[in-house]
Structures are given as C-alpha cells and as structure tokens.
BALOBA-1460 file (C-alpha; in Angstrom, 3 decimals):
// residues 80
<rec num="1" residu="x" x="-96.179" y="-57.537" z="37.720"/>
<rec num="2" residu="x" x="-97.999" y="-60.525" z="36.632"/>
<rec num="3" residu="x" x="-100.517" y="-60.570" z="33.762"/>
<rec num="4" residu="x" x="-102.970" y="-60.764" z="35.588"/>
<rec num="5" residu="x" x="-102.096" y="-57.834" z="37.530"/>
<rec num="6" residu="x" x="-101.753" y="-56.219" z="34.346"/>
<rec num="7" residu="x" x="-105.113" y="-56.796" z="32.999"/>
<rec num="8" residu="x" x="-106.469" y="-55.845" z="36.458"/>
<rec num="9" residu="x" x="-104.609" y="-52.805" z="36.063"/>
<rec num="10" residu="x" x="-104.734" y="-51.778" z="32.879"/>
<rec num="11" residu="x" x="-108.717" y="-52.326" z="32.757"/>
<rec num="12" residu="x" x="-109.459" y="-49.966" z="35.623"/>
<rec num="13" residu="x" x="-107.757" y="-47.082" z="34.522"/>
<rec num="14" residu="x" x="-108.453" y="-47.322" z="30.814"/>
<rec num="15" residu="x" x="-112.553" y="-48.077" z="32.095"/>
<rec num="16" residu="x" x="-112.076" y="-44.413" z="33.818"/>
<rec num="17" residu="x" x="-110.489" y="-42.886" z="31.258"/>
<rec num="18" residu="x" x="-112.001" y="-43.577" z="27.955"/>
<rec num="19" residu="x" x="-115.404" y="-44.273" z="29.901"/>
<rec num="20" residu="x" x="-115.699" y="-48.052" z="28.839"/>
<rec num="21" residu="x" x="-117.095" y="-50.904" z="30.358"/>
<rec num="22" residu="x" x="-114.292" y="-52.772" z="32.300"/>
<rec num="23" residu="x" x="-116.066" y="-55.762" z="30.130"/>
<rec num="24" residu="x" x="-115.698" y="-54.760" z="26.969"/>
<rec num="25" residu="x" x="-111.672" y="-54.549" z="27.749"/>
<rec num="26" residu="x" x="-110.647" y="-58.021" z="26.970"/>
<rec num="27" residu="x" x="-107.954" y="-59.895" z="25.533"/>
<rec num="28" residu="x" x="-109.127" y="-60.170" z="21.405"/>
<rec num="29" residu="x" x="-111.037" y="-57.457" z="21.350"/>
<rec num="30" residu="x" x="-109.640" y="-54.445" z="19.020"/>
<rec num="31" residu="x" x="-108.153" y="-51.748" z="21.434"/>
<rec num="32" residu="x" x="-108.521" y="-48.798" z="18.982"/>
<rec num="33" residu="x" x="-111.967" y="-49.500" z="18.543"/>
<rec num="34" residu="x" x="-113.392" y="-50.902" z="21.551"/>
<rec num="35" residu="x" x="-111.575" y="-47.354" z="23.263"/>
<rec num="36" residu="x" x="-113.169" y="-45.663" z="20.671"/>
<rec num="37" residu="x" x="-109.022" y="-43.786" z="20.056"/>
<rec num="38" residu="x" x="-108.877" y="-41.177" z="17.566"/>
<rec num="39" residu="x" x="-105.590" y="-39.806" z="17.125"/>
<rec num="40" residu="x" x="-105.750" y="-37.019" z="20.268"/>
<rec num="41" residu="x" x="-106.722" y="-39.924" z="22.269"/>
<rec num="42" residu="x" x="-103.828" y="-41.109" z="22.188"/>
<rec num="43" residu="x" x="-101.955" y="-38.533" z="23.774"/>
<rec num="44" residu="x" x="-104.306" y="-39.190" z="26.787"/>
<rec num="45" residu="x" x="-103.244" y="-42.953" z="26.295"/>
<rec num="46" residu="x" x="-99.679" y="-42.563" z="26.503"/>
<rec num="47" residu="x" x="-100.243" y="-40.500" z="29.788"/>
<rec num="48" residu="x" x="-102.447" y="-42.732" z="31.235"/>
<rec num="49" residu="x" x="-99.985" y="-45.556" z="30.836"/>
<rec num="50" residu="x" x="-97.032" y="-43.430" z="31.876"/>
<rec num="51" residu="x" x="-98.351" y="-42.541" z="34.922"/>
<rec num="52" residu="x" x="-99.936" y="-46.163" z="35.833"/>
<rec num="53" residu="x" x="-97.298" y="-48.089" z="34.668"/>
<rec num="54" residu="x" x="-94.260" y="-46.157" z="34.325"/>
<rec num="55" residu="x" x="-92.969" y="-46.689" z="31.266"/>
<rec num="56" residu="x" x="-93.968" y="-43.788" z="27.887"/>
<rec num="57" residu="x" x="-94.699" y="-46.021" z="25.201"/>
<rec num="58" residu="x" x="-93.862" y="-44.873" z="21.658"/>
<rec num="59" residu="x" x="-95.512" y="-44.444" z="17.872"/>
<rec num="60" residu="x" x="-93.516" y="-47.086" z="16.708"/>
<rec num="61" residu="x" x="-95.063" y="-49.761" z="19.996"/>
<rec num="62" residu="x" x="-98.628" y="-48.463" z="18.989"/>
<rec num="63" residu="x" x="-98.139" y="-49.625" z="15.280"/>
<rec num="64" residu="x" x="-97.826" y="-53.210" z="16.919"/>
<rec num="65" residu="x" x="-101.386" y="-53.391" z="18.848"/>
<rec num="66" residu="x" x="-104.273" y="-54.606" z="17.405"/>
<rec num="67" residu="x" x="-106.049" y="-56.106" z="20.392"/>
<rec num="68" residu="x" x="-105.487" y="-55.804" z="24.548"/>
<rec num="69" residu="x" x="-103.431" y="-59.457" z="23.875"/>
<rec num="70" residu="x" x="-101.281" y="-57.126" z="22.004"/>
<rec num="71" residu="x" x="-101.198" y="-54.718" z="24.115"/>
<rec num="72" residu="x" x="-100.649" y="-56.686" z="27.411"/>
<rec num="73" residu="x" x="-97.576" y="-58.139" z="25.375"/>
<rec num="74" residu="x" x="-96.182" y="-54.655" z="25.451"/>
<rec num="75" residu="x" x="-96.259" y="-53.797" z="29.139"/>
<rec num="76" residu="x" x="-95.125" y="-57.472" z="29.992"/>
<rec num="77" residu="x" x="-92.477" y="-56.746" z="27.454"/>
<rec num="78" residu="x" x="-92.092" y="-53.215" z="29.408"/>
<rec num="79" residu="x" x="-91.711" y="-53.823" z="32.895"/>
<rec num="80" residu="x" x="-89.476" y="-56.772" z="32.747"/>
C-alpha cells in the first residue's frame, strides 16, 4: 500500500468513525485532537485500524503519534 493509499484509506474510515471532516484529517494536524480521542476512543481506534488495515497497533505505537504524518509513519512502518 502506497501512502497515498494510506491517507485515502485511513481518512475515510476515521471521517466515519469519529464523525470528522475528511478535511480536517491531514498530515500536521494533531490526531488526538483533531479526532477529538479520549482514552475509550481509543479502543474504537485500535479496532478501526485492525479491521481496515490489519495490523492491532499497541500503547507503546500510540505514545509515538502526534500528528497523521506520525501516524501514516506507523502503518507504512506496519504493512511493509
């Protein structure tokens, strides 16, 4: 999967899921904030990933995403 693929990705089903403008899901902005996480979102978040992108990210990948940059890192990182 390319990173572009993952951004395409990754912004649809975290737009349905936490209800957020596909917009507002870009590369510098803040991912806890902009998805408005508390710490039960979360849970939802690992699901959602697990079951769009196949891997089950854990506490210890979370504590190293600030922004979507970040987090596109991860599933690059991920699914090689």
């Amino acid at each position: 999967m390319t990173r572009e693929e993952i951004k395409t990705t990754t912004k649809r089903f975290l737009s349905e899921e936490f209800e957020v403008d596909k917009d507002e899901i870009t590369g510098n902005n803040n991912l806890q904030k902009t998805l408005d996480l508390d710490s039960l979102d979360y849970v939802d978040l690992v699901v959602v990933i697990e079951e769009n992108l196949g891997f089950k990210p854990t506490s210890d990948d979370f504590k190293k995403i600030d922004t979507f940059n970040d987090f596109y890192d991860l599933v690059e990182k991920k699914l090689a």
